[in-house]
LUMMI-829913 format. One record per residue: residue in one letter; residue number from 1; y, x, z of N, C-alpha, C, CB in turn. Coordinates in pm, whole numbers. Atoms other than C-alpha are relative to their C-alpha. Glycine has a CB too. Example, Ala and Ser with C-alpha at 12.3 -4.5 7.8 and 13.67 -1.06 7.14 Angstrom:
BEGIN
<site vextor="A" vexti="1" n_north="-119" n_east="89" n_up="0" ca_north="-450" ca_east="1230" ca_up="780" c_north="120" c_east="90" c_up="0" cb_north="3" cb_east="-99" cb_up="125"/>
<site vextor="S" vexti="2" n_north="-119" n_east="-82" n_up="-6" ca_north="-106" ca_east="1367" ca_up="714" c_north="109" c_east="-77" c_up="73" cb_north="46" cb_east="41" cb_up="-142"/>
This chain:
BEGIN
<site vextor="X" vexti="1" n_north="-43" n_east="133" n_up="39" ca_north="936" ca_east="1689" ca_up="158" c_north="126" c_east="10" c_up="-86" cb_north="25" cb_east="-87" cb_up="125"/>
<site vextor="X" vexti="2" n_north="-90" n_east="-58" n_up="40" ca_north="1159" ca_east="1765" ca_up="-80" c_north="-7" c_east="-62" c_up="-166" cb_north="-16" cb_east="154" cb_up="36"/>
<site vextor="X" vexti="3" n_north="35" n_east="34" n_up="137" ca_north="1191" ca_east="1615" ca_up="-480" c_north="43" c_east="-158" c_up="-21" cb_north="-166" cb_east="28" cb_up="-25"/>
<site vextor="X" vexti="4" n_north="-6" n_east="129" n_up="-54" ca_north="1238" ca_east="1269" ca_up="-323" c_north="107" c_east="-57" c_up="30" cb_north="-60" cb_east="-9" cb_up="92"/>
<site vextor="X" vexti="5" n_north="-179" n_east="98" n_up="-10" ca_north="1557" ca_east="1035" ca_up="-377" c_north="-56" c_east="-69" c_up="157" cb_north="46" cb_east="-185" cb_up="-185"/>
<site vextor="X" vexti="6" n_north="55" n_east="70" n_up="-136" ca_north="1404" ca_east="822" ca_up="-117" c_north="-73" c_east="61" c_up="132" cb_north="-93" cb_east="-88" cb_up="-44"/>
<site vextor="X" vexti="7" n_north="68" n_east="-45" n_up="-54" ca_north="1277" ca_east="962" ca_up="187" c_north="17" c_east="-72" c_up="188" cb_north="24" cb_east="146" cb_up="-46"/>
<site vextor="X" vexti="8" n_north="6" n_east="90" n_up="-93" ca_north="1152" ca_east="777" ca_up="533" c_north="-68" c_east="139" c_up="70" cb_north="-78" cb_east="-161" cb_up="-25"/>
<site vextor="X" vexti="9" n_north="36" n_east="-106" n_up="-141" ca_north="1111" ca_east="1027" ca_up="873" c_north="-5" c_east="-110" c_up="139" cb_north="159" cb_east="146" cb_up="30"/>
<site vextor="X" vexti="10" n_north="-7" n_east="72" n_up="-140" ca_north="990" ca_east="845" ca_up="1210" c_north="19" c_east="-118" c_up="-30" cb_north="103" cb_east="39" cb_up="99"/>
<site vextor="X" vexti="11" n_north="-40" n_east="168" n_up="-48" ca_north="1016" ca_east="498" ca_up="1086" c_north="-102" c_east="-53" c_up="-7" cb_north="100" cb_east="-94" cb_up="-80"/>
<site vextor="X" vexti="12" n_north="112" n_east="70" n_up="8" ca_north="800" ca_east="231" ca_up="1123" c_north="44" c_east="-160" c_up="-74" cb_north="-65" cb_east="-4" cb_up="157"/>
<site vextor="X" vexti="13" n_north="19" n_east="142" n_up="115" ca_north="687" ca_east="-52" ca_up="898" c_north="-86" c_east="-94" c_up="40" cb_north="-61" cb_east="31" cb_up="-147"/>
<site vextor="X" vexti="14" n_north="39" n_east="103" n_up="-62" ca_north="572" ca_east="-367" ca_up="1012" c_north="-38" c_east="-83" c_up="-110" cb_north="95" cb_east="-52" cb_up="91"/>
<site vextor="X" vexti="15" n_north="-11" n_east="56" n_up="39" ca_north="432" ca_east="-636" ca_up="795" c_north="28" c_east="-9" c_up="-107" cb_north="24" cb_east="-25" cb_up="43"/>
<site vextor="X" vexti="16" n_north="-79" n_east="-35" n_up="92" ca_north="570" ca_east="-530" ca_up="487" c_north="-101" c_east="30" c_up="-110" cb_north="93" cb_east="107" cb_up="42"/>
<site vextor="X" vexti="17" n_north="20" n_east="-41" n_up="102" ca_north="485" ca_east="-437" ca_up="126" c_north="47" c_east="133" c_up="13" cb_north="45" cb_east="-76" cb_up="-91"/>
<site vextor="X" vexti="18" n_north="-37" n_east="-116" n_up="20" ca_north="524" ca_east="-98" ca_up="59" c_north="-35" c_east="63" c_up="-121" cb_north="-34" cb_east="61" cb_up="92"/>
<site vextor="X" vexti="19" n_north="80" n_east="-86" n_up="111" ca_north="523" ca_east="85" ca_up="-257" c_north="42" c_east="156" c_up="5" cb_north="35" cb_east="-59" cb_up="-158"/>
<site vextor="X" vexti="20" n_north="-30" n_east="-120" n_up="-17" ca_north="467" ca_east="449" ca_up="-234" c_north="18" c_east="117" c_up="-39" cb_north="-32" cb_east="13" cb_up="37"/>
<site vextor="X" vexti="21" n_north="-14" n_east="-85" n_up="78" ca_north="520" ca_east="605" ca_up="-542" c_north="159" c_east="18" c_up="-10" cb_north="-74" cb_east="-33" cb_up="-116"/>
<site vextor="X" vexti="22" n_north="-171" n_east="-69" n_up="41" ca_north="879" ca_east="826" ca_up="-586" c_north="34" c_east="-14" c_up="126" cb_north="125" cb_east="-87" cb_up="-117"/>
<site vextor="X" vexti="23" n_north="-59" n_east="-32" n_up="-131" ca_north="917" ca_east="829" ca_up="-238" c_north="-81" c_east="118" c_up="118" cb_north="8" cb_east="-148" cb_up="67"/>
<site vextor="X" vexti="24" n_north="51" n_east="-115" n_up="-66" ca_north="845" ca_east="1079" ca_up="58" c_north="-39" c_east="-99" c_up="138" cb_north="123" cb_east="146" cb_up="18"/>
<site vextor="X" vexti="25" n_north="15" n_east="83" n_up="-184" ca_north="692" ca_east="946" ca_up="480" c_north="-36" c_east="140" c_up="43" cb_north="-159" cb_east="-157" cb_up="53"/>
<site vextor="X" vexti="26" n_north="79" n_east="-90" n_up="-88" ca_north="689" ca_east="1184" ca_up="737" c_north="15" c_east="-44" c_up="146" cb_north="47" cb_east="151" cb_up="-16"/>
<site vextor="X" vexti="27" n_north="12" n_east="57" n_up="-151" ca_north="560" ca_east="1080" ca_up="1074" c_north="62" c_east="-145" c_up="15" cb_north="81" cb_east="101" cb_up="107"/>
<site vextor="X" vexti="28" n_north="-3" n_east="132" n_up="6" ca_north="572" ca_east="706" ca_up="964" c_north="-92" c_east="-73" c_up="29" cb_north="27" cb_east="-34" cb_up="-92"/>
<site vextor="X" vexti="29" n_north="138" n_east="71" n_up="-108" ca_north="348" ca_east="434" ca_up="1143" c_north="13" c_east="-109" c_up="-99" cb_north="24" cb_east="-52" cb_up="208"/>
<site vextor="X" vexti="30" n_north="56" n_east="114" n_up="124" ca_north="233" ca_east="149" ca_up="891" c_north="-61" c_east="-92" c_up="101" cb_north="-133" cb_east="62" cb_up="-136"/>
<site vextor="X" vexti="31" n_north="87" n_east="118" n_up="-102" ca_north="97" ca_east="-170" ca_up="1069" c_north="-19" c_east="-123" c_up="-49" cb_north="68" cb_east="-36" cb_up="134"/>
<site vextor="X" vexti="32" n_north="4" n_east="146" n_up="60" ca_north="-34" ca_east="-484" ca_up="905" c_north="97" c_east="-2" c_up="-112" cb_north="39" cb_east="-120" cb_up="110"/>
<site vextor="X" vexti="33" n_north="-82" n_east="-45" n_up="153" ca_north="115" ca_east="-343" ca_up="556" c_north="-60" c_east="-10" c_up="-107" cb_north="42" cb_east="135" cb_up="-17"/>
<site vextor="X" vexti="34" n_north="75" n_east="-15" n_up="113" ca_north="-15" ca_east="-379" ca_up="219" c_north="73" c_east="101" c_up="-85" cb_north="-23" cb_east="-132" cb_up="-69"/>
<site vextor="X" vexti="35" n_north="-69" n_east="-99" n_up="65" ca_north="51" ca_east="-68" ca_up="48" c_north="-78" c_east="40" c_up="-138" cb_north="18" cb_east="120" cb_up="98"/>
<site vextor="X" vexti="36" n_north="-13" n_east="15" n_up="164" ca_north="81" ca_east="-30" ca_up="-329" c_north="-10" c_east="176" c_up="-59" cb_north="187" cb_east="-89" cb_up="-50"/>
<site vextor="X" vexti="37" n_north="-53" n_east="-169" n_up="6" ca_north="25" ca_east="338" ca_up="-489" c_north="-73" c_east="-29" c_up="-145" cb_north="-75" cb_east="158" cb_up="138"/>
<site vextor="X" vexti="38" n_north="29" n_east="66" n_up="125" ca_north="27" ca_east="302" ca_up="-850" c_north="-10" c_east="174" c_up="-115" cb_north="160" cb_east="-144" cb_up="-42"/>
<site vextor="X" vexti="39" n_north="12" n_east="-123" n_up="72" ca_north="87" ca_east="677" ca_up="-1006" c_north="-29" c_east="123" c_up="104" cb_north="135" cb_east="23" cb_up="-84"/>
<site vextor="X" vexti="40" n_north="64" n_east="-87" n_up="-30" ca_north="2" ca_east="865" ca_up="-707" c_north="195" c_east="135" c_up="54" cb_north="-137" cb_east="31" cb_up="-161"/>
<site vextor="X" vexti="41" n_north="-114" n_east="-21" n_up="-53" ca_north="409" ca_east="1010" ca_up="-696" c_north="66" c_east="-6" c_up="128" cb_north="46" cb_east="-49" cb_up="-51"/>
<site vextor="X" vexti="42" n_north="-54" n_east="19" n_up="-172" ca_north="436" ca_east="1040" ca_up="-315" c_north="-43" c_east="102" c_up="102" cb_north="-60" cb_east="-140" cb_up="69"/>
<site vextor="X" vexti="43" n_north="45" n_east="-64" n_up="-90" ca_north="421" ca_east="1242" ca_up="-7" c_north="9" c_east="-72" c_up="86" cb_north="39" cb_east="102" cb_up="20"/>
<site vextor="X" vexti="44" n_north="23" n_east="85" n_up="-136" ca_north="265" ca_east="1125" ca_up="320" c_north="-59" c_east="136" c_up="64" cb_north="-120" cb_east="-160" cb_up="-6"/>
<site vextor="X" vexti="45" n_north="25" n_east="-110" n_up="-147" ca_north="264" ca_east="1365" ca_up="638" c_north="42" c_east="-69" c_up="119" cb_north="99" cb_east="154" cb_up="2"/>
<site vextor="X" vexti="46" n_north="9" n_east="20" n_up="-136" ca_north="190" ca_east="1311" ca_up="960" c_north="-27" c_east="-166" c_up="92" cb_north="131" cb_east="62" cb_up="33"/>
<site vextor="X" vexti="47" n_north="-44" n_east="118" n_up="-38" ca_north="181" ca_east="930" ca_up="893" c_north="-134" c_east="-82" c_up="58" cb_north="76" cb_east="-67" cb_up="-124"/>
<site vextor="X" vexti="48" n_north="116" n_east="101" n_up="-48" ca_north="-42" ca_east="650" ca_up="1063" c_north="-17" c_east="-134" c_up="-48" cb_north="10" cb_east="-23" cb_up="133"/>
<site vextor="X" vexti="49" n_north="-11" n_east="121" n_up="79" ca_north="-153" ca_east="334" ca_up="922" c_north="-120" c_east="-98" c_up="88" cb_north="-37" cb_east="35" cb_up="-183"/>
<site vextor="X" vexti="50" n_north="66" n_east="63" n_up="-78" ca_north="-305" ca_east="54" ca_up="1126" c_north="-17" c_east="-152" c_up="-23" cb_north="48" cb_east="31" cb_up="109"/>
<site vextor="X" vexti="51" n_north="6" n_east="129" n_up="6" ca_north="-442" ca_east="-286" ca_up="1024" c_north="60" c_east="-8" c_up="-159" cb_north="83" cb_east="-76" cb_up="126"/>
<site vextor="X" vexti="52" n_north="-104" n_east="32" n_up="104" ca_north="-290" ca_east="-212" ca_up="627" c_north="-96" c_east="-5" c_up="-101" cb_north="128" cb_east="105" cb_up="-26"/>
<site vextor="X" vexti="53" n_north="35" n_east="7" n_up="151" ca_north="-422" ca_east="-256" ca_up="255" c_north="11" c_east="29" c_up="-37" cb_north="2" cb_east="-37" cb_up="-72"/>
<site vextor="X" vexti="54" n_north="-50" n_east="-28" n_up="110" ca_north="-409" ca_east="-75" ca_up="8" c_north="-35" c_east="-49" c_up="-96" cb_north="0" cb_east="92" cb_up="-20"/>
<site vextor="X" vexti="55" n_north="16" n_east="84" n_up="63" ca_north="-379" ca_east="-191" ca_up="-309" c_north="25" c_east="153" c_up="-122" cb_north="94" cb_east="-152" cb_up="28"/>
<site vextor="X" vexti="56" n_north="-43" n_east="-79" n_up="142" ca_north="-434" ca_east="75" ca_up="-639" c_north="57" c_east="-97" c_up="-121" cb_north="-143" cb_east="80" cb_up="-66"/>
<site vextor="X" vexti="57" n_north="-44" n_east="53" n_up="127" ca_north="-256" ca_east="14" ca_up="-958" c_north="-35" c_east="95" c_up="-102" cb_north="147" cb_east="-29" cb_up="-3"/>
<site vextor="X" vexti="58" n_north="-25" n_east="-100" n_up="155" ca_north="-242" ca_east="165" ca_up="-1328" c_north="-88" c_east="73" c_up="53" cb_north="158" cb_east="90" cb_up="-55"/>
<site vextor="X" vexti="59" n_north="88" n_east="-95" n_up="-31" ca_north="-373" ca_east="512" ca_up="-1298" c_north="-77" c_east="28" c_up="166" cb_north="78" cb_east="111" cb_up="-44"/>
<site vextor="X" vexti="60" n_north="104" n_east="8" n_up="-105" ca_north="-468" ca_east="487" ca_up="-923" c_north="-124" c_east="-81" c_up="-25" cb_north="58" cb_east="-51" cb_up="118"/>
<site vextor="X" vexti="61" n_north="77" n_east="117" n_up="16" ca_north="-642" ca_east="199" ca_up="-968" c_north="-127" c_east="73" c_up="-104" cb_north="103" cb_east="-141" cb_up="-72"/>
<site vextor="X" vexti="62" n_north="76" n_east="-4" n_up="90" ca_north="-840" ca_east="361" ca_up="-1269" c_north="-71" c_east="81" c_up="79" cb_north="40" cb_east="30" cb_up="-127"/>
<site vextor="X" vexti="63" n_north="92" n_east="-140" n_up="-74" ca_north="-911" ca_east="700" ca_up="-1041" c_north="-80" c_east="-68" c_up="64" cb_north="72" cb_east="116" cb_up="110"/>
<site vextor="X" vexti="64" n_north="58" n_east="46" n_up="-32" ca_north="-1061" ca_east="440" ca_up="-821" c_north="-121" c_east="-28" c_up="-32" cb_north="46" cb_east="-44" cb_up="14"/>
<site vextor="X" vexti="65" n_north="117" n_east="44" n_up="49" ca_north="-1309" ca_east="303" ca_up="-1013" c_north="-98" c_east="115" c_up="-69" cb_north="37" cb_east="-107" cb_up="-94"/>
<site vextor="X" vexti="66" n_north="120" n_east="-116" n_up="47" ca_north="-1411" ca_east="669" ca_up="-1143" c_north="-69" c_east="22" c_up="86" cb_north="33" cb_east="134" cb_up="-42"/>
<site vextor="X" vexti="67" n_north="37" n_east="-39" n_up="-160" ca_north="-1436" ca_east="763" ca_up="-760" c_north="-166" c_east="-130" c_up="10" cb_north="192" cb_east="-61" cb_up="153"/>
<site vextor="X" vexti="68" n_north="84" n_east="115" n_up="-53" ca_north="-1661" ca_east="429" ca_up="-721" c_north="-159" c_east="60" c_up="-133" cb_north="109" cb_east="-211" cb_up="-33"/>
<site vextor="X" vexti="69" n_north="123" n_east="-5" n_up="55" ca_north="-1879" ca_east="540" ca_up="-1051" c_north="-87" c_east="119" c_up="51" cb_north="17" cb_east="3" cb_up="-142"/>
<site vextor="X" vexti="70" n_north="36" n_east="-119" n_up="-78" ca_north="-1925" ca_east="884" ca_up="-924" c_north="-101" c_east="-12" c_up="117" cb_north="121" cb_east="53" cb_up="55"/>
<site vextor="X" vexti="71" n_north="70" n_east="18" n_up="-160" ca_north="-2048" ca_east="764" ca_up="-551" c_north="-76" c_east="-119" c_up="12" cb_north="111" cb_east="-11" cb_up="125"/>
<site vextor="X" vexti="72" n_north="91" n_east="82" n_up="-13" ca_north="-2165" ca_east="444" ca_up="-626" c_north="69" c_east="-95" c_up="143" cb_north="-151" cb_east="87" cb_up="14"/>
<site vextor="X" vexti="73" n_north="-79" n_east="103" n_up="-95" ca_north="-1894" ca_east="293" ca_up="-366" c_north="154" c_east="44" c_up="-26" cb_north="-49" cb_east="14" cb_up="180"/>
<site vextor="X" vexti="74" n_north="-197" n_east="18" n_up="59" ca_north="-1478" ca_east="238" ca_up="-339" c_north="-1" c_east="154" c_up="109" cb_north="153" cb_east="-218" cb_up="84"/>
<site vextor="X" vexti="75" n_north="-38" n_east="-122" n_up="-106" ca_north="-1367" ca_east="572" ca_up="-204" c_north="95" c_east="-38" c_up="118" cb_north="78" cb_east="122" cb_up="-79"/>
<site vextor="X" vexti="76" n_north="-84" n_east="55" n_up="-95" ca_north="-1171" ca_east="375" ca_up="52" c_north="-8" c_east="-150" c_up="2" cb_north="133" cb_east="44" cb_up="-23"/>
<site vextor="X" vexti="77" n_north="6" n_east="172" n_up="30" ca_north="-1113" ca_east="24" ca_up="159" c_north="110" c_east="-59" c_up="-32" cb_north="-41" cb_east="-87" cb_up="112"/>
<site vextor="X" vexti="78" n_north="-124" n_east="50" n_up="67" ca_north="-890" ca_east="-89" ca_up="-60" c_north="-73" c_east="-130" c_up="-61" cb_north="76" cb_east="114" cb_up="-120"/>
<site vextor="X" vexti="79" n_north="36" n_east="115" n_up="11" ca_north="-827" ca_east="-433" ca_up="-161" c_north="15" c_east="-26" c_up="-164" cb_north="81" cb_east="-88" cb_up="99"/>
<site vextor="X" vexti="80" n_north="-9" n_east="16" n_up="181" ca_north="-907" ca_east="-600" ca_up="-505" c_north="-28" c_east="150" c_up="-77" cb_north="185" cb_east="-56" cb_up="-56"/>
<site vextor="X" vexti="81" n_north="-36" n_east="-127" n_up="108" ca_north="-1005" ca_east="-272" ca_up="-646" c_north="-108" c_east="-58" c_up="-76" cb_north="-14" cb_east="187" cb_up="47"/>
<site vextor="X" vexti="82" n_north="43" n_east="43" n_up="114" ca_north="-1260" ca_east="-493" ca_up="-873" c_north="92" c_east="-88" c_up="-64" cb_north="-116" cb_east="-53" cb_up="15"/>
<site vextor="X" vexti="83" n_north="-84" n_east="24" n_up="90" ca_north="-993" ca_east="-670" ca_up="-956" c_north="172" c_east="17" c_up="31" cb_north="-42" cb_east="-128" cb_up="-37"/>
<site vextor="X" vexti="84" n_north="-135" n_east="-45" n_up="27" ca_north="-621" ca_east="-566" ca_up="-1048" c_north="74" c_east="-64" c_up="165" cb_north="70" cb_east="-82" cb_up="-175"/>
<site vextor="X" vexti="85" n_north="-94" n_east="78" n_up="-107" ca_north="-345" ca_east="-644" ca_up="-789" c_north="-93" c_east="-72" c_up="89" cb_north="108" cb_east="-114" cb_up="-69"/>
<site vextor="X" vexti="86" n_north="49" n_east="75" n_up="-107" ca_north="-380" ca_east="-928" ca_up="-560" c_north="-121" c_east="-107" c_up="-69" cb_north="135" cb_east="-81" cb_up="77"/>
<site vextor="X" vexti="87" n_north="19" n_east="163" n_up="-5" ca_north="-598" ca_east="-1225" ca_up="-548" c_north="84" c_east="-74" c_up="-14" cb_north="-40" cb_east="-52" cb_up="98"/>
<site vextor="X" vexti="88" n_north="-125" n_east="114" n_up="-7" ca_north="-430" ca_east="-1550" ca_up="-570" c_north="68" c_east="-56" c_up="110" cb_north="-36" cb_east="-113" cb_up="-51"/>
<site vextor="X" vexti="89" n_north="-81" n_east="25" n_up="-105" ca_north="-203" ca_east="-1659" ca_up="-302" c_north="-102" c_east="-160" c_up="4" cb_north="198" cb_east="7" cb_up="-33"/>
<site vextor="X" vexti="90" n_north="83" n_east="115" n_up="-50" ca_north="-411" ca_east="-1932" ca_up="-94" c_north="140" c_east="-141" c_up="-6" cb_north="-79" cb_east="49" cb_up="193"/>
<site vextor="X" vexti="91" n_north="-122" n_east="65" n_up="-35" ca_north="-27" ca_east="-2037" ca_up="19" c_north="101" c_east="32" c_up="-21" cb_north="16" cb_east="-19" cb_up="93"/>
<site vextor="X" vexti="92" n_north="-126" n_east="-67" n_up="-13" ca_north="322" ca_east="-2040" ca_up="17" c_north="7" c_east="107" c_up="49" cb_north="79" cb_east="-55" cb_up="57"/>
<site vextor="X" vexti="93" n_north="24" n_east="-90" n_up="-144" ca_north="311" ca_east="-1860" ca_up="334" c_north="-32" c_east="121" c_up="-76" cb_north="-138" cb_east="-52" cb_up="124"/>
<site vextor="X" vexti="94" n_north="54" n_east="-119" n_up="28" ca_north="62" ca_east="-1613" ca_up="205" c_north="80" c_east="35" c_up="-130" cb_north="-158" cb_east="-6" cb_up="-12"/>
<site vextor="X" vexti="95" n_north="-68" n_east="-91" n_up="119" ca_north="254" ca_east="-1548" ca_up="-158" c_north="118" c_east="64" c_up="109" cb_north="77" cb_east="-108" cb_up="-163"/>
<site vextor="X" vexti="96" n_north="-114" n_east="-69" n_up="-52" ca_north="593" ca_east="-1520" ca_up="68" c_north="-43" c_east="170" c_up="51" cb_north="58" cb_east="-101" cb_up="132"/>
<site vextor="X" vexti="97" n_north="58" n_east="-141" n_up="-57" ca_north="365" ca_east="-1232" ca_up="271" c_north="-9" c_east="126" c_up="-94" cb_north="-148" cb_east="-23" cb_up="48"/>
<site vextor="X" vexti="98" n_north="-5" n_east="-136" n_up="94" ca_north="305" ca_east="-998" ca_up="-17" c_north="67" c_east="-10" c_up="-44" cb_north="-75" cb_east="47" cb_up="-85"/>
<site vextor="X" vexti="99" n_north="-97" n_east="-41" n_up="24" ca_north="618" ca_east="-1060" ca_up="-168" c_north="77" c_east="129" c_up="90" cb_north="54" cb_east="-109" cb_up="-9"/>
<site vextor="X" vexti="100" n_north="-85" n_east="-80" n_up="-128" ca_north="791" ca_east="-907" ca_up="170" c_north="46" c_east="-125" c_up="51" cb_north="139" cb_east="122" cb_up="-37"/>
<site vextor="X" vexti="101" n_north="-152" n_east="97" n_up="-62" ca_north="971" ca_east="-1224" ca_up="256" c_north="-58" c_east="1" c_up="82" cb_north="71" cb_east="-147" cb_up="-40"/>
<site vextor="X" vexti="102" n_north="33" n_east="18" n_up="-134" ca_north="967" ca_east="-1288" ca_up="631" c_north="49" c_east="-128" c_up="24" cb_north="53" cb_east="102" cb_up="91"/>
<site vextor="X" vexti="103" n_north="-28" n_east="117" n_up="-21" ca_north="944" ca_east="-1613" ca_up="720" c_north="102" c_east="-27" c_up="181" cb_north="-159" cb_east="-69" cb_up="-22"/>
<site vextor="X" vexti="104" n_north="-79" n_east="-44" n_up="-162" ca_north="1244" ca_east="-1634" ca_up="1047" c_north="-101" c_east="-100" c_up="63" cb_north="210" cb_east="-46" cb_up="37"/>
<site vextor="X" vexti="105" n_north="18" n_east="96" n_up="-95" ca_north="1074" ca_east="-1967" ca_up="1189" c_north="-136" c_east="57" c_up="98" cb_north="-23" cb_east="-152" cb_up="-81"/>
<site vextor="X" vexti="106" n_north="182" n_east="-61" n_up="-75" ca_north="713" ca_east="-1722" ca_up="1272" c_north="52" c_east="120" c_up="49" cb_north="-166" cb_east="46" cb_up="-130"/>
<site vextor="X" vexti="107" n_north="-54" n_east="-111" n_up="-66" ca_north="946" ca_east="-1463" ca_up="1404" c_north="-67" c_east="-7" c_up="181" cb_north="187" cb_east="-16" cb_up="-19"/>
C-alpha cells in the first residue's frame, strides 16, 4: 500500500459516496455505499463491501461495456453502466444521498 497520498486502514464507511481512484483501503468495510472508480488508480485489500453500488466512469466505465460485449453481460452489478453516472434524483432526499450529505433529522 504504498504510492498513495490518501490511505484508509480498518475504517468503515457507512452510507457514503466514495471515490476510489488515488487512494489506497486496507481491511475497510463499505455498507450501503455507492462507490465511484473512474481510472481504476486504487488499491483495495482485505476490504468488504455490503449492500454498495458501484458506479464506473470514463475509462472504467468504457472497460465495462467491453467486459459486457465480450460475455454478453455487466461483469458485475454495477449501477447505470448503460447509462453514464447516476440516474436522476427521484428527490431532494435522494440527490442529498449521492452527494454525501447526511440528512441529521434521519440520524
Amino acid at each position: 500500500m504504498t504510492g498513495y497520498r490518501v490511505r484508509h486502514r480498518n475504517s468503515r464507511f457507512q452510507k457514503q459516496r466514495i471515490e476510489l481512484d488515488g487512494k489506497a483501503f486496507e481491511h475497510c468495510e463499505f455498507e450501503d455505499c455507492i462507490v465511484v472508480l473512474e481510472r481504476g488508480d486504487t488499491e483495495i485489500h482485505g476490504c468488504t463491501f455490503k449492500n454498495c453500488h458501484l458506479v464506473l466512469q470514463g475509462p472504467a466505465y468504457t472497460i465495462g461495456q467491453i467486459i459486457r460485449m465480450f460475455t454478453g453481460k455487466s461483469p458485475l452489478k454495477v449501477l447505470d453502466l448503460d447509462e453514464p453516472l447516476f440516474r436522476k434524483p427521484q428527490s431532494p432526499d435522494e440527490l442529498n444521498e449521492l452527494r454525501g450529505i447526511k440528512d441529521p433529522s434521519k440520524s
